[in-house]
C-alpha positions in Angstrom: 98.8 -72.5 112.7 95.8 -72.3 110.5 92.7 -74.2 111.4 89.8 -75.1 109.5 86.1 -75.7 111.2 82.6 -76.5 109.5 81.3 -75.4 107.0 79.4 -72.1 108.1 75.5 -72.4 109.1 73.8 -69.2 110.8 73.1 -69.3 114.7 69.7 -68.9 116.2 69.8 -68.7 120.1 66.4 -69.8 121.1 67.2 -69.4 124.7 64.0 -66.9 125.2 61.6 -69.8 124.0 63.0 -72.8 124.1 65.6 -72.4 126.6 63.1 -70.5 129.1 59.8 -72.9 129.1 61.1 -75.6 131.4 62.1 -73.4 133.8 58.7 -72.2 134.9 59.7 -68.7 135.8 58.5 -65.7 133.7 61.2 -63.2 133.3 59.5 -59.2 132.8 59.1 -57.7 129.2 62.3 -55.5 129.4 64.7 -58.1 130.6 63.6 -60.4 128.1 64.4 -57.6 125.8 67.5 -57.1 127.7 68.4 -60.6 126.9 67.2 -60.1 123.2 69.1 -56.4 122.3 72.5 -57.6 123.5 72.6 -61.0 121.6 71.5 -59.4 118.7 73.9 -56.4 119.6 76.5 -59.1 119.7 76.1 -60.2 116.5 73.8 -63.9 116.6 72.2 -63.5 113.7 68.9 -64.8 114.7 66.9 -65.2 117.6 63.5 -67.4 118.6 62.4 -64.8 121.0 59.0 -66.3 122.2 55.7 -69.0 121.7 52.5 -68.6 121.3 51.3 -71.1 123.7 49.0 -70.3 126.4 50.3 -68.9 129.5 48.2 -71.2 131.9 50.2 -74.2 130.4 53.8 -72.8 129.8 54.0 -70.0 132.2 57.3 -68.2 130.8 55.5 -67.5 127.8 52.6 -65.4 128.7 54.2 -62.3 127.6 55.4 -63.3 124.2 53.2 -60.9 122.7 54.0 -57.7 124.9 58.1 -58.7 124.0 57.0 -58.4 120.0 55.4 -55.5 120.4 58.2 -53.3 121.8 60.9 -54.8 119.4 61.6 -52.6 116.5 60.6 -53.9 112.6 64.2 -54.4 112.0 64.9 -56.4 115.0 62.1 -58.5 114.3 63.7 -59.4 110.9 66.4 -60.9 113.2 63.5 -62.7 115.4 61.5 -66.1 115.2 57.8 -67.0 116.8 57.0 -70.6 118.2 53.5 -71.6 116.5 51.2 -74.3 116.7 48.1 -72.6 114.9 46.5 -70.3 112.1 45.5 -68.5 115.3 48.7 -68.1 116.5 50.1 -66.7 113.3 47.0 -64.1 113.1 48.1 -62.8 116.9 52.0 -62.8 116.7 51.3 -61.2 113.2 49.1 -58.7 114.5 51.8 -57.2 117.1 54.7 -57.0 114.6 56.0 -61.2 113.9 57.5 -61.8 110.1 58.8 -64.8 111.2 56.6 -67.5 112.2 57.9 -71.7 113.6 55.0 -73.8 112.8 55.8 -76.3 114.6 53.8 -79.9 115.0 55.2 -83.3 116.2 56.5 -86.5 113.7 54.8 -89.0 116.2 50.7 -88.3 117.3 51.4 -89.1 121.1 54.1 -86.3 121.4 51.6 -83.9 119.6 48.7 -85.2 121.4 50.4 -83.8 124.7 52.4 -81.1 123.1 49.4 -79.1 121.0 46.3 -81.1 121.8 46.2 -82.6 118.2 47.2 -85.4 115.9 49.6 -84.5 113.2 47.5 -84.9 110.4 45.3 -82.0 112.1 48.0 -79.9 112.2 49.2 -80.7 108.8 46.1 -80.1 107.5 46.0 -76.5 109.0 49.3 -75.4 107.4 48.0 -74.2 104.7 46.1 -71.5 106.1 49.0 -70.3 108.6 50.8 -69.7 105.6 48.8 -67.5 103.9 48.1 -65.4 107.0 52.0 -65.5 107.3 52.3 -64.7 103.6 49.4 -61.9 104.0 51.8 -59.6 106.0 54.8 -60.3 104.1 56.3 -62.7 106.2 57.9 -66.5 106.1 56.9 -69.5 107.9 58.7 -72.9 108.7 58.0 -76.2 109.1 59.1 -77.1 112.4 59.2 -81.1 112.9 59.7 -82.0 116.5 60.3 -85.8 117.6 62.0 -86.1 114.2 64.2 -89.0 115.2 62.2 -90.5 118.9 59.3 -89.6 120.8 59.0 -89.8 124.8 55.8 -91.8 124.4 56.4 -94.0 120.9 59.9 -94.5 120.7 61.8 -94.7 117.8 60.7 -92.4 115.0 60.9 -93.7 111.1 63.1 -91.3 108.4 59.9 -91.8 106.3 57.5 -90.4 108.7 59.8 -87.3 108.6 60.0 -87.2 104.7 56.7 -87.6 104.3 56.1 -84.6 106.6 58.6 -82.6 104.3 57.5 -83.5 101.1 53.5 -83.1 101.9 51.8 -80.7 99.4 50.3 -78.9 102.5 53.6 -78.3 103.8 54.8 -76.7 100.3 54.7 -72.8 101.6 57.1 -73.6 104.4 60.6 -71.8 103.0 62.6 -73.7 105.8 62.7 -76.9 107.4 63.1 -77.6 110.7 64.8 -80.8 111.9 64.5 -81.3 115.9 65.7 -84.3 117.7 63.8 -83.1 120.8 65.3 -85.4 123.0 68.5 -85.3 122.8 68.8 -89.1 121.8 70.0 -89.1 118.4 73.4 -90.1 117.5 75.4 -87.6 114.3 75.3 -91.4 111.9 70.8 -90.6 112.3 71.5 -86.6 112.0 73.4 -86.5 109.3 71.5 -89.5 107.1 68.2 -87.6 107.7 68.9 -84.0 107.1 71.0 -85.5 104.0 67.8 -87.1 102.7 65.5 -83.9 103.7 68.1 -81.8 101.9 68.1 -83.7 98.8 64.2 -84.1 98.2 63.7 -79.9 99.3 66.5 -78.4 97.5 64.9 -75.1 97.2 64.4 -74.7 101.4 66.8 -73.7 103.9 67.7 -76.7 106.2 67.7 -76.0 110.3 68.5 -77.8 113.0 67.3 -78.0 116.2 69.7 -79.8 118.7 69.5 -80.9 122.6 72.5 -82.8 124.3 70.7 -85.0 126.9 73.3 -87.5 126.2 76.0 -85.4 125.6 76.3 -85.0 121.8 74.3 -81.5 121.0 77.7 -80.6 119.4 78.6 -83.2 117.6 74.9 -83.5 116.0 74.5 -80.0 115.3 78.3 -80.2 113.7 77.1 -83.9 111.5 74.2 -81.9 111.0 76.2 -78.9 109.2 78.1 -81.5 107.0 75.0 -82.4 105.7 73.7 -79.3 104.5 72.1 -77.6 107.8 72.9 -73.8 107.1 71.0 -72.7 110.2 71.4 -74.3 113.6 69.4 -73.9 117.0 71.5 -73.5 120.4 70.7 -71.4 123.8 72.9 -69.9 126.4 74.2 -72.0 129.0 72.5 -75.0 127.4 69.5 -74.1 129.5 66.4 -75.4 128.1 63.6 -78.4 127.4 60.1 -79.4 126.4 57.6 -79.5 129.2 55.8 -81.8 127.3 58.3 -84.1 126.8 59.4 -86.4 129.4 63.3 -87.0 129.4 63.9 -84.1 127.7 66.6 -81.6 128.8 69.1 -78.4 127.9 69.4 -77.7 124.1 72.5 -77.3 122.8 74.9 -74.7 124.1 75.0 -71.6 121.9 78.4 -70.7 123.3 79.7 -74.5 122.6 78.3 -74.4 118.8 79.7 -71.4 118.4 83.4 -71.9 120.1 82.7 -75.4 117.3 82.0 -73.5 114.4 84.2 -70.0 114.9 81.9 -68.2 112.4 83.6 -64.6 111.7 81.9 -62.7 113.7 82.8 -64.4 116.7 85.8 -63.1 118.6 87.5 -64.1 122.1 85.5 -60.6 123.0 81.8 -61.9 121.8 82.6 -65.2 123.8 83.4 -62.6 127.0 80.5 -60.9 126.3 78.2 -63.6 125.9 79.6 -65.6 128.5 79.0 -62.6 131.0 75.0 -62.8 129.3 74.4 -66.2 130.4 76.3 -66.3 133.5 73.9 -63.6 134.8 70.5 -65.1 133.4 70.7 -68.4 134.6 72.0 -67.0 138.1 68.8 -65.5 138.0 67.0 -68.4 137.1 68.5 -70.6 139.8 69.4 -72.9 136.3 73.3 -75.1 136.6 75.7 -73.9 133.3 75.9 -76.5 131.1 78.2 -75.4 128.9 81.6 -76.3 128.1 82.6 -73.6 126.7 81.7 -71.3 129.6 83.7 -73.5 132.0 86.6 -73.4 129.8 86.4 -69.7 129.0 86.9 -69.0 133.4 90.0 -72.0 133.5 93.3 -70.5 134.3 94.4 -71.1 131.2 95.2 -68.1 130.3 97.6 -68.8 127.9 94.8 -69.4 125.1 93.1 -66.5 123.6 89.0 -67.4 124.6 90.3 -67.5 128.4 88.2 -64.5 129.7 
């Protein structure tokens, strides 16, 4: 029996940034490269391997740089930077980065805690990330975070969002990033806004960026696919969360989005492998499994092929 999934949209696993900040523990340069080598060795095709914020305030970071440096120029075609500054783009840049998230908050409060900043301040220093970016032949995105509610203001307006994406100072971003931070969006919001993104920036990739607080991580990231997403976030085990955020939790399993999707690289034996991956980092984090797909892939079901 033949069965047909979404449309395909690339994977980034962003379990070395996002999925690692919340957990306050800062795993050593070669087993975050550990980590790194054998998703990419697996075949995800990208990766968000670190941030740029200070180590003092999100202690799993502090390394970010050392991790850049010892990645080869060809994985770091594969890899993505959290960013928050001009500054940030120069020092990523400056040990290897191409590939740079620029990332500022729809709502002020969530910024205000998050960066330091209002959005307008951030927006305003775009411009000049970009060009750094741009200087050493590299891309930047716009990263939106609280693109649908914020801990602090609530509800977030499409508008604010679009206005965001369609700001002149914005213009040198070649994706855009849609992240429901919280985990509180429904697949109706996900798939109406990234529709509406999609429409007004036809020329820039669409991603997604997904957490499943309230359980439907999947089932946005797959509304946000039918709308025109072509790359979507997810981390191993679901582990994951913004410090910054109150109420925020896991992002969306990589494992579930991919057992969702079934892009062709993914076999019963990258499932194995990557379950085998995540099993052992969040041991080592003391972190629960989240995902579904992990739980189903050790049933006794052994009758269906992704039982390990």
């Amino acid at each position: 029996m033949m069965y047909e999934f979404e449309p395909q949209a690339q994977l980034r696993d962003v379990t070395l940034r996002d999925g690692l900040q919340l957990t306050g523990k800062l795993l050593d340069v070669d087993r975050k490269l550990d980590v790194a080598r054998s998703l990419l060795q697996a075949g995800v095709p990208a990766l968000e391997i670190g941030s740029m914020a200070r180590g003092d305030l999100v202690p799993p970071m502090a390394n970010t740089l050392d991790v850049i440096a010892e990645l080869t120029a060809e994985e770091l075609e594969r890899c993505w930077v959290w960013v928050a500054t001009p500054r940030h783009v120069e020092k990523a840049a400056a040990a290897g980065a191409r590939n740079f998230q620029y990332c500022f908050s729809a709502s002020d409060a969530h910024n205000e805690a998050n960066i330091g900043r209002t959005t307008e301040v951030s927006l305003a220093a775009m411009p000049d990330a970009v060009d750094i970016a741009r200087s050493v032949g590299g891309q930047i995105e716009l990263c939106i975070a609280t693109s649908f509610t914020c801990p602090f203001e609530g509800h977030v307006p499409p508008d604010r969002v679009l206005a965001i994406a369609n700001d002149e100072r914005a213009a040198g971003a070649t994706d855009i990033v849609i992240c429901d931070t919280l985990g509180q969006a429904v697949p109706t919001q996900v798939s109406s806004l990234v529709a509406r993104v999609a429409a007004e920036s036809p020329s820039r990739r669409i991603v997604f960026h997904g957490h499943d607080t309230w359980g439907l991580g999947v089932a946005n990231t797959l509304a946000a696919i039918s709308a025109g997403a072509t790359m979507v976030d997810g981390s191993l085990g679901g582990l994951g969360g913004c410090p910054f955020a109150p109420g925020a939790s896991g992002n969306t399993s990589s494992e579930d989005i991919l057992f969702a999707t079934r892009p062709e690289w993914f076999t019963p034996d990258t499932l194995a492998g990557m379950v085998e991956i995540s099993e052992k980092l969040l041991a080592e984090l003391g972190e629960p499994m989240r995902s579904k797909t992990v739980q189903g892939a050790r049933s006794t079901a052994e009758a269906f092929e992704w039982v390990i």
